[in-house]
C-alpha positions in Angstrom: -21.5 116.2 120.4 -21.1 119.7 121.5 -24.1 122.5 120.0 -20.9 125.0 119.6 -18.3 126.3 117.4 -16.0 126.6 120.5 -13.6 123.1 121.5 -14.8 122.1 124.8 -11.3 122.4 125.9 -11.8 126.3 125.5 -15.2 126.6 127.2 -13.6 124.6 130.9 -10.7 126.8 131.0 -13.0 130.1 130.4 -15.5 129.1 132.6 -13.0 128.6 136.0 -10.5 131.4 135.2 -12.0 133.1 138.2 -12.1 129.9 140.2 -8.7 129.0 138.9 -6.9 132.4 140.0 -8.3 131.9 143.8 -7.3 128.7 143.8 -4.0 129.4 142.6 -3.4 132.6 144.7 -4.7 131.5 147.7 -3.0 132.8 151.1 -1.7 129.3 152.2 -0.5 128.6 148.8 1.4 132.0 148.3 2.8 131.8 152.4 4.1 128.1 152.0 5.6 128.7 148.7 6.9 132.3 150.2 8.7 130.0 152.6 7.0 131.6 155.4 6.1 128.0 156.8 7.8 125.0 157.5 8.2 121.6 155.8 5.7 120.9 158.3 3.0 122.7 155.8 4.0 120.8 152.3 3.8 117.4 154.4 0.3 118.2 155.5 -0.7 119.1 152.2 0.8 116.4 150.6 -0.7 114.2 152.9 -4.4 115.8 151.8 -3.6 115.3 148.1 -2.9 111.4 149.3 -7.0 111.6 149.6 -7.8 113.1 146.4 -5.7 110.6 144.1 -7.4 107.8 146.2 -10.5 108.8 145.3 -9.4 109.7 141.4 -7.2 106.2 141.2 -9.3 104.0 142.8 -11.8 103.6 139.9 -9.4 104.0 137.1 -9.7 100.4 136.1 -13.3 100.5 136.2 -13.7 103.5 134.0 -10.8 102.6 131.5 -13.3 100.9 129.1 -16.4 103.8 129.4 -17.2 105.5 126.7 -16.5 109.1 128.4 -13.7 108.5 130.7 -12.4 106.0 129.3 -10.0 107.8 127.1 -8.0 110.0 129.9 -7.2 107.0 132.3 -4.2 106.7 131.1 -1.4 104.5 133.5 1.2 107.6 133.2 -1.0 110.1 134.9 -0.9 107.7 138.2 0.3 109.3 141.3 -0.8 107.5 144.4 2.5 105.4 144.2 4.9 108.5 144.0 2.4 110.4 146.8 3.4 107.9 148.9 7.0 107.5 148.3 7.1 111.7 149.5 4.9 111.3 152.3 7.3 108.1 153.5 10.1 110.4 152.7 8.6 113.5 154.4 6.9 111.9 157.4 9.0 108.5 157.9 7.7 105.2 158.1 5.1 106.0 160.3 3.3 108.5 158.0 0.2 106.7 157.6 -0.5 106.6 161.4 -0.8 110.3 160.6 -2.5 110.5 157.9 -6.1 112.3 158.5 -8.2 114.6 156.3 -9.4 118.0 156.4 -13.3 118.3 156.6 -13.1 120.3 152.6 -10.6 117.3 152.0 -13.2 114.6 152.9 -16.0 116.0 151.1 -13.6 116.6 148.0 -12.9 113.1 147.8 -16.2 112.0 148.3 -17.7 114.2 145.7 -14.8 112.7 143.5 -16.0 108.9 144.2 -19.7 110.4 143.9 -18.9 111.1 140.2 -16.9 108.5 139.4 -19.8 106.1 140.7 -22.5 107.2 138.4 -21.7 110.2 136.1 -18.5 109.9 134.0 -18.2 113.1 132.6 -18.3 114.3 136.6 -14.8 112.1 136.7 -13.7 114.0 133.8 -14.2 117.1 134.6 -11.7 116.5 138.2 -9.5 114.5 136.3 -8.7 117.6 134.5 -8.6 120.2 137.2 -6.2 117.7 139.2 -3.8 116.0 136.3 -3.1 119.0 133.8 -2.8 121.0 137.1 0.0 118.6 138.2 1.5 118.8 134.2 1.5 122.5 134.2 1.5 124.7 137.6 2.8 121.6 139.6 6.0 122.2 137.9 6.5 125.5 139.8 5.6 124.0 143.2 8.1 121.1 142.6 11.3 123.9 142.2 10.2 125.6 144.7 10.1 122.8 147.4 13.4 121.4 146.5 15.3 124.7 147.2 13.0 125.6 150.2 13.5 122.6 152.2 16.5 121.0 150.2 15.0 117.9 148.4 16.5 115.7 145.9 15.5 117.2 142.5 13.0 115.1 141.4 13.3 112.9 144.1 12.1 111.6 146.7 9.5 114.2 148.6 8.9 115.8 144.9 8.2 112.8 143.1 4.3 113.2 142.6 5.3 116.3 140.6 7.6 114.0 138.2 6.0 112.0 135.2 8.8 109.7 134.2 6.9 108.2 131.8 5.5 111.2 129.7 8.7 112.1 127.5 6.6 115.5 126.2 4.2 117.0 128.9 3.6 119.9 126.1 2.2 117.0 123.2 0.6 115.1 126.1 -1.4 118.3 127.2 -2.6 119.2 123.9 -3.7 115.7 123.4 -5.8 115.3 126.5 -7.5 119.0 125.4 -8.4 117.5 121.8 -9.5 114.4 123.8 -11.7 117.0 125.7 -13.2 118.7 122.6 -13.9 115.0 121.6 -16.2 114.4 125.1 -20.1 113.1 123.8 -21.9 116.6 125.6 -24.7 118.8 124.1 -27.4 120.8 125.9 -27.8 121.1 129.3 -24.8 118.2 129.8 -22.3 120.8 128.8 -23.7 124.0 131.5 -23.4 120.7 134.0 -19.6 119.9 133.4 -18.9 123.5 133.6 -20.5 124.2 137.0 -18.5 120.9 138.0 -15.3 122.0 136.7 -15.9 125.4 138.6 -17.1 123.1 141.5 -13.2 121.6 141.4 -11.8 124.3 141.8 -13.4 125.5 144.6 -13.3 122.5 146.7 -9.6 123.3 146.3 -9.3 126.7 147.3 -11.4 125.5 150.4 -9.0 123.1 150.9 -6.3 125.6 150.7 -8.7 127.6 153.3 -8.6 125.2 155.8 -4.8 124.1 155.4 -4.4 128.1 156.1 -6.6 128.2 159.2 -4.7 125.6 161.1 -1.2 126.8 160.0 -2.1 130.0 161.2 -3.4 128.6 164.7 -0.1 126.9 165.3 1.7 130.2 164.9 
């Protein structure tokens, strides 16, 4: 178990602040949210997130029963259903025709499937940045789509940002960190999850990046 007084669940959020905030405040972020671009923008990067859940879903089953991951694949978390439902709803029925992913979108995923091939704690670690992100900040972006472009409130185009089936998001959060502080790390496992969270995060301001650059050649 961890070689420290402090939970786990401490150390990951510590150790990415700075990633965090860039993530968070990054210029395409802040402009599509500003309503400086379209509709346009939240259906590409909707449409980007389609190839992160794929990856992060698409070994759930698998990892439900390992002794790491096992305990935060939980059926409630899953998105790819209601990512598709908003991309149908955003892009019509032909939105997987259009579907394609950024180069820092690719290599996100693929580092995602990397870990959940052959280092669990890896999985973990994105699991985290992605799901409590969704919990917690996601809420904002949800609000602020539906009054930008007029959605149904937790409806369709919004619905990746809705967990119907978590009644208390707060209880549900503090349980996944406890399940966190629970992970089997010590040594020089723990310094590797933290460089992987930090990792995470980066891969999505990059991602942000590039959503940025070709917004801002179309204008």
């Amino acid at each position: 178990m961890l070689e420290t007084s402090t939970p786990f669940s401490t150390l990951i959020r510590t150790a990415t602040e700075q990633q965090h905030n860039e993530a968070e405040h990054s210029t395409f972020m802040r402009d599509m949210l500003g309503g400086q671009l379209g509709v346009e923008a939240f259906y590409r990067y909707t449409a980007q997130l389609w190839f992160v859940y794929a990856a992060l879903e698409k070994h759930s089953a698998a990892l439900a029963s390992d002794r790491v991951a096992g305990p935060f694949v939980k059926p409630e978390l899953a998105r790819l259903a209601s990512l598709e439902a908003d991309l149908a709803h955003l892009g019509g029925a032909n939105w997987r025709d259009e579907l394609s992913a950024l180069p820092a979108t690719a290599a996100y995923a693929a580092r995602i499937e990397e870990c959940a091939g052959d280092w669990p704690a890896g999985y973990v670690v994105h699991h985290y940045t992605r799901y409590l992100g969704d919990l917690s900040g996601g809420q904002v972006i949800r609000g602020t789509a539906e009054k930008l472009w007029d959605l149904p409130k937790k409806g369709d185009g919004v619905r990746f940002y809705v967990f119907e089936d978590i009644a208390n998001p707060a209880a549900f959060k503090r349980d996944y960190r406890e399940a966190l502080d629970r992970l089997p790390l010590d040594g020089p496992e723990v310094d590797r999850v933290l460089d992987e969270a930090r990792l995470a995060f980066t891969m999505n301001t990059d991602l942000f990046r590039e959503l940025g650059a070709e917004f801002s050649a179309r204008n």
